[in-house]
C-alpha positions, 0 to 999 in steps of 0.5 A, a space after each residue: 500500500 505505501 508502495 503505491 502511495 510512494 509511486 503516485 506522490 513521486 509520479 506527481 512530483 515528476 509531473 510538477 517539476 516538468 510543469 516548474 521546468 515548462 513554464 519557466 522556459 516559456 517565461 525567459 523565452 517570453 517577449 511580452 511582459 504579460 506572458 513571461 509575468 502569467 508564465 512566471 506565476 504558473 511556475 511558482 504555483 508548479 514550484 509550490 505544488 512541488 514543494 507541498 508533495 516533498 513536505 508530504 514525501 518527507 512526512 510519510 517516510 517519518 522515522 522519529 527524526 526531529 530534523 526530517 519533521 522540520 524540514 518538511 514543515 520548512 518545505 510545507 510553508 513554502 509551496 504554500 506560499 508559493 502557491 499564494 503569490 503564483 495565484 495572486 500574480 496569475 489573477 493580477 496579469 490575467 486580469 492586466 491580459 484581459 483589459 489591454 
């Protein structure tokens, strides 16, 4: 059972990094400012989705080890305001995208 939980979370991982990977490229590679500014903020929602599924990796292989628990607590906080700020800067370009 935590075989396949392991595979399904390193699956997701995997898929989120090719995401982070992806959106930046398309972000440095971008002209307009509007475009490389929605590219950047999907891969900070990708990089913060990533970072969740490492916190949760960390948890789950938990052996007692105070410094384990810490830093998927650190990785934790992290994609979650990750997450945060990609959201909030997805909406403001969407919306500068929209009325120009």
């Amino acid at each position: 059972m935590t075989g396949t939980i392991f595979i399904v979370l390193y699956f997701l991982l995997a898929v989120s990094l090719g995401f982070s990977v992806f959106n930046s490229w398309k972000s440095h590679r971008s002209k307009d400012s509007m475009q490389r500014g929605l590219y950047g903020a999907r891969m900070n929602i990708s990089l913060g989705a990533m970072l969740i599924l490492l916190a949760v990796i960390q948890l789950f292989m938990f052996s007692g080890s105070s410094t384990r628990v810490v830093i998927g607590a650190l990785f934790l906080l992290l994609g979650c305001f990750n997450i945060y700020a990609g959201l909030r800067n997805h909406s403001h370009f969407n919306k500068m995208n929209n009325n120009a």
